[in-house]
C-alpha positions in Angstrom: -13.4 -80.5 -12.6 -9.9 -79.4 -13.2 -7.6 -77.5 -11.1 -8.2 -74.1 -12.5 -12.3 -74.8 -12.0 -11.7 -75.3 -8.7 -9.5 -73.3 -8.1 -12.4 -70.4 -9.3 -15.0 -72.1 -7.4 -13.2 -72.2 -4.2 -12.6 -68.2 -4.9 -16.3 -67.5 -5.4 -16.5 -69.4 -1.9 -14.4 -67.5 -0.1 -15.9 -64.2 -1.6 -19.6 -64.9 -1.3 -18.9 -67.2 2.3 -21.0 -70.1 0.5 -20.4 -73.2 -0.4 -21.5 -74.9 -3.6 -22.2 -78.3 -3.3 -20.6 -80.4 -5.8 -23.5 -81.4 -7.4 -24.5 -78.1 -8.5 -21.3 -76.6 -9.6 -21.0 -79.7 -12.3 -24.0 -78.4 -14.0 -22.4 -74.6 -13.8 -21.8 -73.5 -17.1 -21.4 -70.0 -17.9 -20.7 -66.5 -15.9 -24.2 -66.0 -16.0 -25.3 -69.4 -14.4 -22.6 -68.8 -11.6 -24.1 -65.6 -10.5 -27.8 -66.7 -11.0 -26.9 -69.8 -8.3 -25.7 -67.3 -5.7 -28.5 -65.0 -6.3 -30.6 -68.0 -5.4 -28.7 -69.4 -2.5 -27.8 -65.9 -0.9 -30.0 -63.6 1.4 -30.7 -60.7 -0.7 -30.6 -57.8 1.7 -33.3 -55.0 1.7 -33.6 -52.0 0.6 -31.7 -52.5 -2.8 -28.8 -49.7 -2.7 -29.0 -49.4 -6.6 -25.5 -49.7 -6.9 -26.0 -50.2 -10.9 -27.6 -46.5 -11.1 -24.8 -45.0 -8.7 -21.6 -46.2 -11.1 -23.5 -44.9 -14.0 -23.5 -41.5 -12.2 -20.1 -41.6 -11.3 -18.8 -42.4 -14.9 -21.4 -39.4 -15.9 -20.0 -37.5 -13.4 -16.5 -37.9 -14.2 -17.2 -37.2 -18.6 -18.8 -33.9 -17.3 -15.6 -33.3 -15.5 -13.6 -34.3 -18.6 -15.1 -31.7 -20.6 -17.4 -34.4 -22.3 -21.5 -34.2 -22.4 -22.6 -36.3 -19.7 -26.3 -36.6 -21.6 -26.0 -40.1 -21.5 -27.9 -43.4 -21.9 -27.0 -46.9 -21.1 -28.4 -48.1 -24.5 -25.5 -45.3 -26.5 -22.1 -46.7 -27.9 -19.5 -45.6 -25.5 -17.9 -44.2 -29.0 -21.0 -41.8 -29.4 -19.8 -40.5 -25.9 -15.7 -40.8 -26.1 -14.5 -38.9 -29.2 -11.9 -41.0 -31.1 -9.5 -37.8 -31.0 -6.6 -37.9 -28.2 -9.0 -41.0 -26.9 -6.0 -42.3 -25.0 -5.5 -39.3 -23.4 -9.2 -38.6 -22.4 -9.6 -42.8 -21.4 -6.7 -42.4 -18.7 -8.3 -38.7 -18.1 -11.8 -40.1 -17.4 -10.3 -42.8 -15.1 -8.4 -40.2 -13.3 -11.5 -38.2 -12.4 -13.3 -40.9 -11.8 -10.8 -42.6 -9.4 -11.8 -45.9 -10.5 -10.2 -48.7 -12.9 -11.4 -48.8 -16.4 -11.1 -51.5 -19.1 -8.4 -51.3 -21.2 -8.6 -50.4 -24.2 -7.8 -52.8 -27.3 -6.0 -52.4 -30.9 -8.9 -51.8 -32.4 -10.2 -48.6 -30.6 -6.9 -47.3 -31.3 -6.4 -48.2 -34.6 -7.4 -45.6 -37.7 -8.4 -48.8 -40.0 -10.6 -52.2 -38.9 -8.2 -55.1 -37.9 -9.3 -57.9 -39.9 -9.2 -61.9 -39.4 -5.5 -63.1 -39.8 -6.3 -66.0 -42.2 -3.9 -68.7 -44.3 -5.2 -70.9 -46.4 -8.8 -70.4 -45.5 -7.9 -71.1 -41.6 -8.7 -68.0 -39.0 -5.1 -67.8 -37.1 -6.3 -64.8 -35.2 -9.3 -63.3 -34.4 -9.0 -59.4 -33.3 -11.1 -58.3 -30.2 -14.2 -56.3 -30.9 -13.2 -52.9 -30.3 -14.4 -51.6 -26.5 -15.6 -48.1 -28.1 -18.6 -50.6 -29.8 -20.0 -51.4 -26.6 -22.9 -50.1 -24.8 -22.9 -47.3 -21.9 -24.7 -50.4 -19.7 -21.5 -51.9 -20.5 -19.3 -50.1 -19.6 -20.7 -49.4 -16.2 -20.8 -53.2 -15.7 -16.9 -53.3 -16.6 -15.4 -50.6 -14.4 -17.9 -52.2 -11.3 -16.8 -55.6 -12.5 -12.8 -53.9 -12.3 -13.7 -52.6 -8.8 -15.9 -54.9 -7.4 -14.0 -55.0 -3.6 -14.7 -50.9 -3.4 -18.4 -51.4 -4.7 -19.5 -54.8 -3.1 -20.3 -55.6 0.5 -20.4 -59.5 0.3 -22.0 -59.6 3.7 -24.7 -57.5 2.5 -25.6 -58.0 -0.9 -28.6 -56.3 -1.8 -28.8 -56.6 -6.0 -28.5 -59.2 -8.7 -26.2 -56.6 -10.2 -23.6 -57.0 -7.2 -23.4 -60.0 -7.5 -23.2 -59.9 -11.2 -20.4 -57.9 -11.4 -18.2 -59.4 -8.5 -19.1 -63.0 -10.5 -17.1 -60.9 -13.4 -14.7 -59.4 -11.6 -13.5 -62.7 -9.6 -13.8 -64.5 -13.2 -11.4 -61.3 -14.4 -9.0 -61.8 -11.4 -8.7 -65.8 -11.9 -8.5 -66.1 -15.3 -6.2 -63.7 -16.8 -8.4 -62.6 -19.5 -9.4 -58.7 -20.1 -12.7 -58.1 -18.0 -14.3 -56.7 -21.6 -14.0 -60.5 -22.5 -16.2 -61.7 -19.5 -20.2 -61.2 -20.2 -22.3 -63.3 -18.3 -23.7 -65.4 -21.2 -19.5 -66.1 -21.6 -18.9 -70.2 -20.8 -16.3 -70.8 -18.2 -14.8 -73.8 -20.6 -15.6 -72.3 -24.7 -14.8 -68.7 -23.8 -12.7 -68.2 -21.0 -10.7 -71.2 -21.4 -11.4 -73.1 -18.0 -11.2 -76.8 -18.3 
């Protein structure tokens, strides 16, 4: 394991107050593997406080309060919700009603024209990020809990797969520098994220 591995173990450690034994982290691969070992090795506390549903109605919440439809569901492209028009200005509105971080948004929700593949000879020298606006309502919700996962998550009393879901992104986020919209749980710590 290298420095920066450990370095991210010893923070999911801290966070979730358990240890994972050697042995177990080796075979660790992804974001998704990481949170599935703590939901396995952690008490799960009872009754579920569907923390997953109350961030969806805050988001809804805070659209209706930005003049936007809040007739919502988590399967819609957030760009079906968020018109494309003044979209920086309603983003940074949206966030400001909602009183939460948000992901950021990329060049290619706020460009007028696809960013294509930077290519010579045949070789990709750049690969543009998908735009944010493509991604599912369920995904966003996941991001801004991900991007606020110490105001959402009691780690002495986890009571959801979702909690830990999204602090397992969010500590991933914090650690590795990389924007949270880049951090799904099928993403692998070494290929994706760039942790050796």
């Amino acid at each position: 394991m290298s420095l920066d591995s450990v370095e991210l173990l010893m923070r999911f450690e801290k966070e979730f107050k358990k240890d994972v034994p050697y042995l177990a982290a080796e075979k660790i691969g992804t974001v998704g593997e990481m949170s599935n070992w703590f939901y396995q090795n952690l008490t799960i506390h009872q009754p579920d406080r569907q923390l997953e549903n109350e961030i969806y109605t805050l988001i809804k919440k805070a659209l209706k309060d930005s003049g936007l439809s809040d007739k919502v569901s988590f399967e819609q492209k957030v760009k079906e919700i968020i018109p494309k028009e003044n979209l920086e200005q309603t983003w940074e509105q949206i966030a400001t009603k909602l009183k939460l971080k948000m992901p950021r948004l990329n060049k290619q929700d706020l460009s007028d024209s696809e960013i294509r593949d930077v290519k010579i000879l045949g070789i990709r020298l750049y690969k543009p990020k998908p735009a944010f606006l493509e991604s599912d309502f369920k995904r966003l919700v996941e991001c801004v809990g991900a991007l606020n996962y110490d105001k959402f998550v009691d780690f002495d009393k986890i009571t959801s797969k979702f909690e830990i879901d999204i602090a397992v992104i969010g500590l991933t986020y914090d650690q590795c520098g990389v924007d949270v919209d880049e951090v799904f749980l099928n993403s692998s710590f070494t290929n994706d994220l760039g942790i050796d």
